[in-house]
C-alpha positions as CSV (number, residue, x, y, z in Angstrom):
1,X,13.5,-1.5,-8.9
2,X,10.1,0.5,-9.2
3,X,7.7,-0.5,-6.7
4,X,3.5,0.6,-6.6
5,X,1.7,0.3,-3.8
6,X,-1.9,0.4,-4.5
7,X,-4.4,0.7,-1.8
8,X,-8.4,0.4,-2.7
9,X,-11.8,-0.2,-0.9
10,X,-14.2,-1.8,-2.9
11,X,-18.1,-0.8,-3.0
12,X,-20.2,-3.6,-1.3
13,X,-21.3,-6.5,-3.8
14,X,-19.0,-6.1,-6.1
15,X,-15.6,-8.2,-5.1
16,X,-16.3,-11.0,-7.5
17,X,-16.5,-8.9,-10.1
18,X,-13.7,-6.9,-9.5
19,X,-11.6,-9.6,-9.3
20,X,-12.0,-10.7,-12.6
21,X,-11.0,-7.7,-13.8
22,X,-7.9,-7.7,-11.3
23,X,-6.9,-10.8,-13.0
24,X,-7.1,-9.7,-16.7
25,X,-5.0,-6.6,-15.6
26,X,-2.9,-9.2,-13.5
27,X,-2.0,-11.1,-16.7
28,X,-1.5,-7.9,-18.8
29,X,0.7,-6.4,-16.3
30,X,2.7,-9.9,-17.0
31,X,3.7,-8.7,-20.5
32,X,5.0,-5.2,-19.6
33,X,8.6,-4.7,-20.2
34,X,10.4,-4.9,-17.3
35,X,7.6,-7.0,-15.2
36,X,8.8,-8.5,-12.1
37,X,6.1,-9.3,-9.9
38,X,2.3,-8.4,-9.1
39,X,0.3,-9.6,-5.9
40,X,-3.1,-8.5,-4.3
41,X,-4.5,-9.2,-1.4
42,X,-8.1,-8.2,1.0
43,X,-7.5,-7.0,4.4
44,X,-9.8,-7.9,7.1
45,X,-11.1,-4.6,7.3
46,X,-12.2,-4.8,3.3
47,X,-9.0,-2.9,1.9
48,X,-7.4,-3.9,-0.6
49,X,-3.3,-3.5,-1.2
50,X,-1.9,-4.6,-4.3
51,X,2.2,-4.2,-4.9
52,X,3.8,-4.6,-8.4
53,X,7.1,-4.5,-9.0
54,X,8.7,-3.3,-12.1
55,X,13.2,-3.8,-13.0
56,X,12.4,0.1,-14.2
57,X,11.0,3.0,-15.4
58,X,10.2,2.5,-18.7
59,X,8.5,-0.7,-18.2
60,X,6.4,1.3,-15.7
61,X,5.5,4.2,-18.2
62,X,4.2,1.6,-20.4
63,X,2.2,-0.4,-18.0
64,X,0.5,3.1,-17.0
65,X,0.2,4.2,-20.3
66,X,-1.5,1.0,-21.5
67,X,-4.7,1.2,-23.0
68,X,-6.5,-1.4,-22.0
69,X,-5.1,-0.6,-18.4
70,X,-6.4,2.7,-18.3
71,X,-9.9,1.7,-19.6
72,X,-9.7,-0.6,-16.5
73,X,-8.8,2.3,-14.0
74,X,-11.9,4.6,-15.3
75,X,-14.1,1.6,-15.2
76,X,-12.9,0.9,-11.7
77,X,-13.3,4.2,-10.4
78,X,-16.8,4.6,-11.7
79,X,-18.1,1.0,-10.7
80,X,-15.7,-0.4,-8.2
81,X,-13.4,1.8,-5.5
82,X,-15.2,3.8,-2.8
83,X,-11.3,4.9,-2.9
84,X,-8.1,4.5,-3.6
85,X,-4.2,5.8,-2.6
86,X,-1.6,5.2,-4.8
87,X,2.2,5.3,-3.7
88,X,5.3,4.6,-6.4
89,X,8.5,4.2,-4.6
90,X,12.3,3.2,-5.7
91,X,13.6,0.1,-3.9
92,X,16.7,1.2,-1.6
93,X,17.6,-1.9,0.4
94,X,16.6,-5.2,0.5
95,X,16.9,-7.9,2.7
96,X,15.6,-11.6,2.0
97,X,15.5,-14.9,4.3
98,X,14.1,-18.2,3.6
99,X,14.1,-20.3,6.4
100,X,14.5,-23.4,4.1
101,X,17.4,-22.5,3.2
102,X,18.3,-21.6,6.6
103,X,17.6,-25.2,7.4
104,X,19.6,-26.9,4.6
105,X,22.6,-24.7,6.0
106,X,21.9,-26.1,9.2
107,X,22.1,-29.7,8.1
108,X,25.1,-29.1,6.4
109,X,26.8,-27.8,9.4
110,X,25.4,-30.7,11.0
111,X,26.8,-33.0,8.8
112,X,30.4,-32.0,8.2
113,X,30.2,-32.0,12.4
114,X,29.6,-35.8,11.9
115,X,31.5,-35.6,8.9
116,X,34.2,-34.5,11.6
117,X,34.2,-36.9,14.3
118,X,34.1,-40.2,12.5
């Protein structure tokens, strides 16, 4: 799994905007090959971080190399960002908990323990 971090600051009286952009690109990156997830999110400070996750490379390529996607990116930079970073990385461990399911394993202990002693 391919994984970009993308970290912005926005120029002041323009976040409305720019999120309607965010969200046609949102829905575009949805049709990339490979897609897996895309989430952004404003920091208190006013940066914004933005992960997407692609299954691999290729699906990547083509969501950088997309068209309409890189018409977005010059329009941002001229209109929106103050700045931005941009870091790809290549998913090495992973680790996952929900404590739902934490607690329907607990109730299931809890009832073969009753289960048990009747």
């Amino acid at each position: 799994m391919l994984i970009t971090v993308f970290r912005s600051r926005l120029k002041s009286g323009v976040r409305d905007e720019y999120v309607a952009l965010v969200d046609r690109m949102t829905a575009l990156a949805a049709t990339m090959p490979g897609y897996i997830s895309h989430k952004g999110f404003f920091a208190d400070d006013g940066e914004r971080v933005t992960i997407v996750e692609f299954e691999h490379e290729e699906g990547l390529r083509a969501w950088r190399t997309n068209r309409e996607h890189i018409e977005a990116q010059k329009l941002a930079r001229q209109k929106y960002y103050t700045e931005y970073h941009v870091q790809v990385c290549t998913l090495d461990r992973e680790s996952k908990f929900k404590a739902q399911d934490a607690q329907q394993t607990q109730e299931t202990s809890g009832e073969r323990a009753l289960a048990a002693q009747a």
